[in-house]
C-alpha positions as a Markdown table, in Angstrom:
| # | Residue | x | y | z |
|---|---|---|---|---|
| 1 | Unk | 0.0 | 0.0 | 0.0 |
| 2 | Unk | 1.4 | 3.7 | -0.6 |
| 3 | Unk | 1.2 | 6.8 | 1.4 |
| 4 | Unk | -0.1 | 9.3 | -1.3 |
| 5 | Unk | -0.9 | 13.1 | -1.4 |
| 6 | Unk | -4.6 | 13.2 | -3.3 |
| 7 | Unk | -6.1 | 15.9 | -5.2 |
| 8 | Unk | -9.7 | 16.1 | -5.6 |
| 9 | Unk | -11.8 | 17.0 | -8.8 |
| 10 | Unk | -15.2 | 17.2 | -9.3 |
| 11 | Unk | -15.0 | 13.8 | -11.4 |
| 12 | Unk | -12.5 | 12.0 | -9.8 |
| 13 | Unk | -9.9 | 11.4 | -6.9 |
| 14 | Unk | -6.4 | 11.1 | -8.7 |
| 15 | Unk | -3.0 | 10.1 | -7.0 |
| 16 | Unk | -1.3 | 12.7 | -7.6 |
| 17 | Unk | 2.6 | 11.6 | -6.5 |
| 18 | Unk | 3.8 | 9.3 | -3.4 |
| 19 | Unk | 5.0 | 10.8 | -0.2 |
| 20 | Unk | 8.3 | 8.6 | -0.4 |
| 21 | Unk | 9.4 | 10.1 | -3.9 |
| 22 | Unk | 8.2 | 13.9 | -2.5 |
| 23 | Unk | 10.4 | 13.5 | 0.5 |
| 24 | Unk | 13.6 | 14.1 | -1.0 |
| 25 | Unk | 12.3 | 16.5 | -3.4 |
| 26 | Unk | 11.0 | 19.1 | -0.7 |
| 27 | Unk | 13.6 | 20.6 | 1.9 |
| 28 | Unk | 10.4 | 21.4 | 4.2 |
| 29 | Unk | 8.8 | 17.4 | 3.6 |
| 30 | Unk | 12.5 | 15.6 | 4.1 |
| 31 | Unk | 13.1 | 18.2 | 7.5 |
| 32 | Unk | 10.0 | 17.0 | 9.1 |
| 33 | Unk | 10.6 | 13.1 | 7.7 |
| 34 | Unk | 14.2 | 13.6 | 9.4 |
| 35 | Unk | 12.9 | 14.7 | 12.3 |
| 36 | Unk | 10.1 | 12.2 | 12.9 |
| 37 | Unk | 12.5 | 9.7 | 12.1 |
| 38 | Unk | 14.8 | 10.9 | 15.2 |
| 39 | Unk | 12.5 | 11.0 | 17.2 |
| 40 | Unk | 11.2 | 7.3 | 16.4 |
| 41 | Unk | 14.7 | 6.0 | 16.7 |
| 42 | Unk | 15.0 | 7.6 | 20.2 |
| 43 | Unk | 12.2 | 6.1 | 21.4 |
| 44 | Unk | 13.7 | 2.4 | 20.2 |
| 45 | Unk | 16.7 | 3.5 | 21.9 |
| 46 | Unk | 15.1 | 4.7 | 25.3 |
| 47 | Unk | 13.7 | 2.2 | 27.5 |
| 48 | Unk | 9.9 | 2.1 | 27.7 |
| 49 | Unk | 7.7 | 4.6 | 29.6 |
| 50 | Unk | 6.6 | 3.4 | 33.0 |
| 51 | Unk | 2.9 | 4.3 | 33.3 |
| 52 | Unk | 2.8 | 5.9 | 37.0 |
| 53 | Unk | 0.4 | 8.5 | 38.6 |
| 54 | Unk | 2.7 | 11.8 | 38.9 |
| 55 | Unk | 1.0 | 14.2 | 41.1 |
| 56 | Unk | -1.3 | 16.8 | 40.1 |
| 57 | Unk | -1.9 | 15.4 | 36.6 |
| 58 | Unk | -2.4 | 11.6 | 37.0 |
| 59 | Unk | -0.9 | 10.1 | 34.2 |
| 60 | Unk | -1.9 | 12.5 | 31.9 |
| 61 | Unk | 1.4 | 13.5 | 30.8 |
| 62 | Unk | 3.1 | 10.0 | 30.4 |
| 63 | Unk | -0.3 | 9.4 | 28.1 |
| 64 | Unk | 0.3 | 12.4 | 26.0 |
| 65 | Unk | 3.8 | 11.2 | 26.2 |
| 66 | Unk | 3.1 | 7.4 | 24.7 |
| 67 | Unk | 0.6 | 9.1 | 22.4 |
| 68 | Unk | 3.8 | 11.0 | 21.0 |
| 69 | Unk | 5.8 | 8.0 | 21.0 |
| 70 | Unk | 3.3 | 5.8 | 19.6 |
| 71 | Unk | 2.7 | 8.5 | 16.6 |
| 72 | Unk | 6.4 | 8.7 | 15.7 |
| 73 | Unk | 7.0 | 5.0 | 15.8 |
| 74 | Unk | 4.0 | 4.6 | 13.5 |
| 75 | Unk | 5.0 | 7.1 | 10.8 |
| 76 | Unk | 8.7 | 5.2 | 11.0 |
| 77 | Unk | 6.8 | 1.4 | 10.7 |
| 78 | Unk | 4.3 | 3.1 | 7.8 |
| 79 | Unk | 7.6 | 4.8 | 5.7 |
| 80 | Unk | 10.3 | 2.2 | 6.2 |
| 81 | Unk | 8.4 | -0.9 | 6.7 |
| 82 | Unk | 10.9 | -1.7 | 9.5 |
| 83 | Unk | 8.7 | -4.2 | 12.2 |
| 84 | Unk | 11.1 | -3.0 | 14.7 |
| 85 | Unk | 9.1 | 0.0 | 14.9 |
| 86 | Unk | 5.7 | -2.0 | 14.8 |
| 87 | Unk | 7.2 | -4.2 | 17.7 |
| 88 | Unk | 8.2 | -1.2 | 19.9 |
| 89 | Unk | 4.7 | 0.2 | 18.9 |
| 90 | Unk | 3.1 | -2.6 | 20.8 |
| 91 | Unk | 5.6 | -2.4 | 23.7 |
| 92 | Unk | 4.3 | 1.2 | 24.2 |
| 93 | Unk | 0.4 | 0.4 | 24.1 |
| 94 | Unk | 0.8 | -2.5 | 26.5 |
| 95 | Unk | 2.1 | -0.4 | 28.8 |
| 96 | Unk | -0.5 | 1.9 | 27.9 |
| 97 | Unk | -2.9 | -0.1 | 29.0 |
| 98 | Unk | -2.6 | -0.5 | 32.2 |
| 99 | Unk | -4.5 | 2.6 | 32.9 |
| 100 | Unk | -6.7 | 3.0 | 29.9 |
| 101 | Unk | -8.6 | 5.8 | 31.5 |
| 102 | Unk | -6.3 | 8.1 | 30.7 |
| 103 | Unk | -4.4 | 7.4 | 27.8 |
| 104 | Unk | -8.0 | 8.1 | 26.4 |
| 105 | Unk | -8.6 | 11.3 | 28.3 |
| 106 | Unk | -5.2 | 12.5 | 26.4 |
């Protein structure tokens, strides 16, 4: 499956180029890809986020954080096709889930 940009027109919906082959075409597209990708490859580098009440906020903030992560990671998994990416995406969520209530509150 590809990641495409699409135009609409009153008679049809046309591809009109792939993100992968705009990336290196468009200094604003490749700084945000390069910067996505960073911050996906930290996360596989950083150990994964403990899911504890801290304080005022609950765990609000470590949700918003996975939410981050999780977003990152999947943009990585959905560009390179790399499963380490989709494996660490999992790692995140099941950590997630240990209090549901407010990773969906984030």
């Amino acid at each position: 499956m590809c990641v495409c940009f699409f135009r609409e027109s009153l008679f049809a919906l046309t591809v009109v180029q792939p993100v992968p082959a705009m990336i290196p075409k468009d200094p604003y597209l490749k700084g945000w890809n390069d910067t996505i990708f960073g911050n996906a490859t930290a996360v596989l580098n950083a150990p994964v986020k403990k899911f504890v009440l801290d304080g005022s906020s609950g765990a609000l903030d470590i949700a918003r954080e996975i939410k981050e992560r999780v977003k990152n990671l999947a943009y990585a998994y959905r560009m390179s096709n790399d499963s380490a990416y989709a494996e660490r995406i999992w790692a995140e969520l099941l950590v997630s889930n240990s209090n549901p209530w407010y990773f969906v509150r984030s």
